[in-house]
C-alpha positions in Angstrom: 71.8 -25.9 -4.1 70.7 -28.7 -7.0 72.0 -28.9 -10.1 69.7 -29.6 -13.3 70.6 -30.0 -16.9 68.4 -28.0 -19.6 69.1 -28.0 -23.3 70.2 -24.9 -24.6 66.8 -24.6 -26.6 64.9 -24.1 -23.7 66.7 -22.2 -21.6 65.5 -19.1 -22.6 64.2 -18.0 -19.0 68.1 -17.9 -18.1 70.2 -17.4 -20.9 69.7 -15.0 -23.9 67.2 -16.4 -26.9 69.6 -14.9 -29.6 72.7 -16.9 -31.1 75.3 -18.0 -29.6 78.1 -15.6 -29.6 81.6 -17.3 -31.8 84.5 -15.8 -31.0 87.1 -14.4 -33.3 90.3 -13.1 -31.9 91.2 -12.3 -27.9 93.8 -10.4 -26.8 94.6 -11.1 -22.9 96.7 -8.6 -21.6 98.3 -11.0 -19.1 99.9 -12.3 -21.6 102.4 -9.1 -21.9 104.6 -7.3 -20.1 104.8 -4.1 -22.3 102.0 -2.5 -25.0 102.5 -5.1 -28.1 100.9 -2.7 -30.6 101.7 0.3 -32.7 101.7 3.4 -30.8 100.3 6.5 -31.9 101.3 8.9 -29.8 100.6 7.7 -26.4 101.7 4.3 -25.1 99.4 2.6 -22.1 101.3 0.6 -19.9 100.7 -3.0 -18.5 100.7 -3.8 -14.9 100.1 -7.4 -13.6 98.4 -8.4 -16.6 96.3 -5.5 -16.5 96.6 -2.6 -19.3 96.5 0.9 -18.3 95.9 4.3 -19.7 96.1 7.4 -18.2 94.6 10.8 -19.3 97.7 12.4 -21.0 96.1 15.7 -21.7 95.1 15.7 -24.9 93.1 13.5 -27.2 94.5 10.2 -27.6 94.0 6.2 -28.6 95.6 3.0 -29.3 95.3 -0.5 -30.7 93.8 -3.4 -28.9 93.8 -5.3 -31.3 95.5 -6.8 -34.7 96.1 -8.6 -37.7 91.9 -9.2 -36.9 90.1 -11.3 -40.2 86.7 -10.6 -41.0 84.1 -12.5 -43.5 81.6 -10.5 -45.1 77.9 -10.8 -44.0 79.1 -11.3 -40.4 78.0 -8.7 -37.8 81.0 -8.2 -35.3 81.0 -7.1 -31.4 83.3 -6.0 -29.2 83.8 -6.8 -25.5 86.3 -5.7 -22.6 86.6 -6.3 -19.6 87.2 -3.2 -18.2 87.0 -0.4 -15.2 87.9 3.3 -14.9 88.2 6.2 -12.4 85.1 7.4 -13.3 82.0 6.7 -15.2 82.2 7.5 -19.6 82.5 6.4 -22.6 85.1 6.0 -25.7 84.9 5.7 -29.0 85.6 2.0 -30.7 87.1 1.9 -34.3 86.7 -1.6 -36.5 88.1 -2.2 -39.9 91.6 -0.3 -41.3 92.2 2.8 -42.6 90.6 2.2 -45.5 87.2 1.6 -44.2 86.7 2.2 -40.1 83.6 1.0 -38.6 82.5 3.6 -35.0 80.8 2.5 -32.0 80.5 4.2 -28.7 81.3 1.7 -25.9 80.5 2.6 -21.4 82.2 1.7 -18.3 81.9 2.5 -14.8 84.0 2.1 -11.7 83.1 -1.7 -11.2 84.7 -4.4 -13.7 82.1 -4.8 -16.3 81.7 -7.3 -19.4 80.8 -3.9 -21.6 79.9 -5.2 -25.2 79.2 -2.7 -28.0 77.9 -4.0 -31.8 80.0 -3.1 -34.6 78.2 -4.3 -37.9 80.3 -6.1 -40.8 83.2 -4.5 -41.8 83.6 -3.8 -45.1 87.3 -5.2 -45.8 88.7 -8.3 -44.8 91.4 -8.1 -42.5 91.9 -5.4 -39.8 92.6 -3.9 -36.4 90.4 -2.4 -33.1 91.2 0.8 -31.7 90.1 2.4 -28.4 89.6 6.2 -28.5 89.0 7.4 -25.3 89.3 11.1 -26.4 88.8 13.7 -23.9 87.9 11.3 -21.4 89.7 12.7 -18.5 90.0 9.5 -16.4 92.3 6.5 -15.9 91.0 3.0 -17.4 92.1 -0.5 -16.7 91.5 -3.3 -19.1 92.3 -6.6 -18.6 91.3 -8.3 -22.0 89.1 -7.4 -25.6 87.2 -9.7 -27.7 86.0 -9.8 -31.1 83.0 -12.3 -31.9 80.2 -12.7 -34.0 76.7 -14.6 -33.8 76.5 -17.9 -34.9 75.1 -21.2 -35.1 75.7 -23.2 -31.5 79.2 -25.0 -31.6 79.1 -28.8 -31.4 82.5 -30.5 -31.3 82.9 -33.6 -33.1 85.1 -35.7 -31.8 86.3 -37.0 -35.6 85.6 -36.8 -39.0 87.1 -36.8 -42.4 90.7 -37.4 -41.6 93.6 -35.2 -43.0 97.0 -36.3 -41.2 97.5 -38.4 -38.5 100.9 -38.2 -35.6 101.5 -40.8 -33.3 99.0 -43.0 -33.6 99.0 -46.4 -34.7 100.0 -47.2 -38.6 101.2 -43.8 -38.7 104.9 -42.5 -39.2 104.2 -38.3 -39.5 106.1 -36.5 -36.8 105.6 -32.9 -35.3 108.4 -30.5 -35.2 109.1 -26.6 -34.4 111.8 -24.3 -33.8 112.9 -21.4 -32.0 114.6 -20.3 -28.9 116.1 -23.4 -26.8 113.2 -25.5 -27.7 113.5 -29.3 -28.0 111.1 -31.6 -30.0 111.7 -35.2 -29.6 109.7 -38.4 -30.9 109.7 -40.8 -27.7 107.5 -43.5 -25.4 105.8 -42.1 -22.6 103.5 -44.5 -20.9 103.9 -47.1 -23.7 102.2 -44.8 -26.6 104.8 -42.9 -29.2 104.6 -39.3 -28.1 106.2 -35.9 -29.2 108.4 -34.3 -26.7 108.6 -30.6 -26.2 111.1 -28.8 -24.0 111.3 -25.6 -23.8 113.8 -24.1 -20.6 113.2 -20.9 -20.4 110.0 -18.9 -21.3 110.4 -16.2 -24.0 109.5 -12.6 -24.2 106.4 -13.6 -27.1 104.4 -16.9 -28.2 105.7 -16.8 -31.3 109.2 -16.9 -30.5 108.7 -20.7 -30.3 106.1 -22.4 -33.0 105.4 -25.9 -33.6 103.5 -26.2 -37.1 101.3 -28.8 -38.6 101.6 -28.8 -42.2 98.8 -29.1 -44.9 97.0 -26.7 -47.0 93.8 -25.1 -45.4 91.3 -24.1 -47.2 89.3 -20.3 -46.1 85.9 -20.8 -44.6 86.4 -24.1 -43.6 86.8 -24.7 -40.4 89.4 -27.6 -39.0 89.5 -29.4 -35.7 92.4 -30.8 -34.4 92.5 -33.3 -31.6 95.5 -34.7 -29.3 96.1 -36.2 -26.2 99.0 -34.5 -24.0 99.8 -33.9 -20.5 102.9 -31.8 -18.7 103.8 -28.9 -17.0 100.2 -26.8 -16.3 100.1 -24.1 -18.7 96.7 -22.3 -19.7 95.6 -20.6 -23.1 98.3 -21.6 -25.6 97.7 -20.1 -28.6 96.6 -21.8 -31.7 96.9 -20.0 -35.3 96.5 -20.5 -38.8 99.3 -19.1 -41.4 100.6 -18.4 -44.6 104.0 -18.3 -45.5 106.1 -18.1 -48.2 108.6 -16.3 -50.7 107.0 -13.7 -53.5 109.1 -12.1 -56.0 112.2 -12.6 -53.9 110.6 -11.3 -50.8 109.3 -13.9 -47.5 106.0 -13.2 -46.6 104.0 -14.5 -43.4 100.1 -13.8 -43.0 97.6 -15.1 -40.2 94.5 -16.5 -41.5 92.7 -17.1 -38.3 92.9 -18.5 -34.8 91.6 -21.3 -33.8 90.5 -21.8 -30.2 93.2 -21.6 -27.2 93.6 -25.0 -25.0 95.3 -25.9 -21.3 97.5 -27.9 -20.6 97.6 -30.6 -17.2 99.9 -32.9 -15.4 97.2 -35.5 -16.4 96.5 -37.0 -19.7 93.7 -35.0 -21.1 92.5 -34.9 -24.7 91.9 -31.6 -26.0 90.5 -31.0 -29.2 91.3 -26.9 -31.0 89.3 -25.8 -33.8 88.4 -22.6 -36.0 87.1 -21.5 -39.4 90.2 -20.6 -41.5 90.2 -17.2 -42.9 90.9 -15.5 -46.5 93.1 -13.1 -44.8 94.7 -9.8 -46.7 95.8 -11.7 -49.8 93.2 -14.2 -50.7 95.8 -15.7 -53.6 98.0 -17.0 -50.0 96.8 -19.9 -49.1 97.5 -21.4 -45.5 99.9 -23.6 -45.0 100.4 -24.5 -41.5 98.7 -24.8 -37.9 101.0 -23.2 -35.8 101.3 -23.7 -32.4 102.8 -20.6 -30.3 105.0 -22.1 -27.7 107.5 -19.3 -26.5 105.6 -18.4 -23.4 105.5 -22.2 -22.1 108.5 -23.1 -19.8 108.9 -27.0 -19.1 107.8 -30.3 -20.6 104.5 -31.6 -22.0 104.3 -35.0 -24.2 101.8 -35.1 -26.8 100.3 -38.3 -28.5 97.2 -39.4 -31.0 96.8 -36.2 -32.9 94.4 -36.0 -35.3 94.0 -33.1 -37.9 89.8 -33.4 -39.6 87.2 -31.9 -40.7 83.7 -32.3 -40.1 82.3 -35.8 -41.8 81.1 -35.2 -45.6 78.9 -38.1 -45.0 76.7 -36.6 -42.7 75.7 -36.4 -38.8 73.2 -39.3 -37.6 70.3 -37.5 -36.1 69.4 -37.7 -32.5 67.6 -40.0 -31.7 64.7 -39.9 -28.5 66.5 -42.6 -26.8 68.0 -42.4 -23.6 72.0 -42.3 -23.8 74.0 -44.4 -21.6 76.7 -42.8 -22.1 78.1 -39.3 -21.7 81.1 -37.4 -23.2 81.5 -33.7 -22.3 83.7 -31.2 -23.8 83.7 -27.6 -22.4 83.3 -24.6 -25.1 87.2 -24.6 -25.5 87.3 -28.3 -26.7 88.4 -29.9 -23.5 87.1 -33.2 -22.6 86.6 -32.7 -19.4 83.7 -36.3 -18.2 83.1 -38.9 -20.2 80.9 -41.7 -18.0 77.9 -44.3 -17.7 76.5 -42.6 -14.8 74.1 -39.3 -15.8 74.7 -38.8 -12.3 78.4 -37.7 -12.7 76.9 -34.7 -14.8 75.9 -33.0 -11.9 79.4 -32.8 -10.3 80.2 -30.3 -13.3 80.7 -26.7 -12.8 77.4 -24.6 -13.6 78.0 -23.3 -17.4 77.8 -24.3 -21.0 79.4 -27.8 -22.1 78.6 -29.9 -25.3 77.3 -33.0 -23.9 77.1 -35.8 -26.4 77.7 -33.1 -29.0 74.9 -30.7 -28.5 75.1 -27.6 -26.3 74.2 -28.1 -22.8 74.0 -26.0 -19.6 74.2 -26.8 -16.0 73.0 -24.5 -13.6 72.3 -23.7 -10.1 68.9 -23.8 -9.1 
């Protein structure tokens, strides 16, 4: 089969003509080995990465997700991955107690990418809840999604600079805590790198953090590019945070996520980003990019990290020349070709890259 590129714009005939869809908040349930939310009642269990609930005999539903942070004028959707015993339907709540959003989402026996539209929530931080009611089935769910339309995604590779680690001219360091972790400022391959340990993998992410300090400002959204290589590791989490001490009391609030990135034996540079969020308390302002590490068991070095936002002066227009050069990112800010010959392009997986920073897909023809 041949490979063609086509810009996103006129790919209408294969993909969908709407926006693209930004995503929010994930929850993987590989990630866990036990239900990591409140309980009400009944608690599913996980099983190989995979939740489970079965039909307890009476009406029942739990959390799938948390500590969620919505903007107003922003239409949300839901997605699962999910299966069941038998053909139905449950009940999808979006918002908190306060103000709940309802949406009816269906499954069948086969795993399905089942998506259900649940408006703009009224309040601006939340949770999602899965009711399946008197559903008398078992279900299986392997992950849930929360993501919004928006404009297409292009990844610039810099901008208006922040803070710079380990790069030339600068002296900023990273550092972290938690568990057994080590974080050490060394050479690796003749470039000044950070060195994180970690021995033995912990029960959460968050038992082990590294942060990046600053103050981040909500609705604007922050990229944050590094080189590193190491031990393989896959979907390290990324998050914004406030923390603090109020009237003798510590508080800690997420504002945000920002996208999830891999981790290879090779040097790769990987670039994170996401729109920081107001969060429950507006008056907290963010404070730190926090890195959860607790799951990740070895080594991985890490070098030329740059913490920007997008360029106040401006993009240049594209121009109708042709390049002779390529860069490609994939939608998670991974760099993964960057060559002279257009050629290379069509060794890429069919999907969605940015390309020279504009959305791109490959496909199969």
């Amino acid at each position: 089969m041949k490979k063609f590129l086509l810009s996103l714009a006129a790919a209408t005939a294969v993909f969908s003509a709407s926006a693209d869809m930004i995503v929010d908040a994930q929850v993987d349930f590989a990630d866990y080995t036990k239900f990591p939310f409140f309980v009400m009642g009944y608690e599913p269990t996980i099983d190989n990465g995979i939740l489970k609930a079965e039909y307890p005999g009476e009406w029942y539903q739990f959390f799938v997700m948390n500590d969620l942070n919505f903007s107003e004028g922003k239409e949300y959707t839901i997605t699962t991955k999910i299966k069941a015993s038998k053909a139905g339907e449950l009940n999808v709540q979006l918002g908190d107690w306060s103000n709940i959003l309802e949406n009816k989402l269906y499954f069948t026996t086969e795993w399905t990418e089942a998506s259900v539209k649940m408006g703009s929530p009224a309040v601006s931080s939340g949770f999602s809840v899965f009711q399946p009611g008197t559903f008398d089935g078992s279900l299986e769910i392997e992950w849930v999604r929360l993501s919004h339309e928006g404009i297409p995604v292009a990844i610039p590779e810099t901008g208006d600079i922040i803070a710079e680690y380990y790069t030339p001219g600068s002296d900023k360091t990273l550092s972290g805590w938690g568990g057994s972790a080590k974080f050490e400022n060394v050479t690796e391959d003749g470039k000044p790198c950070l060195k994180f340990t970690n021995e033995t993998a912990a029960e959460g992410a968050w038992a082990v953090q590294m942060s990046v300090n600053g103050e981040f400002n909500a609705g604007t959204t922050y990229y944050l590019g590094f080189d590193i290589k190491g031990d393989a590791a896959k979907n390290i989490e990324v998050n914004f945070q406030s923390n603090g001490e109020e009237n003798g009391t510590a508080y800690y609030e997420g504002k945000g996520a920002l996208t999830k990135f891999n981790i290879t034996p090779e040097w790769t540079h990987v670039i994170v980003y996401g729109e920081c969020a107001a969060g429950s308390n507006p008056d907290h302002i963010a404070n730190c990019i926090l890195f959860n590490l607790g799951k990740y068991a070895g080594t991985f070095f890490m070098t030329n990290v740059k913490l920007y936002t997008e360029s106040t002066t401006g993009v240049s227009a594209p121009t109708a020349d042709t390049p002779s050069h390529w860069t490609v990112y994939n939608l998670q800010g991974i760099k993964v070709l960057e060559t002279d010959n257009k050629a290379d392009l069509s060794g890429l997986c069919p999907g969605l890259y940015i390309v020279n920073g504009k959305k791109t897909a490959i496909l199969n023809r």
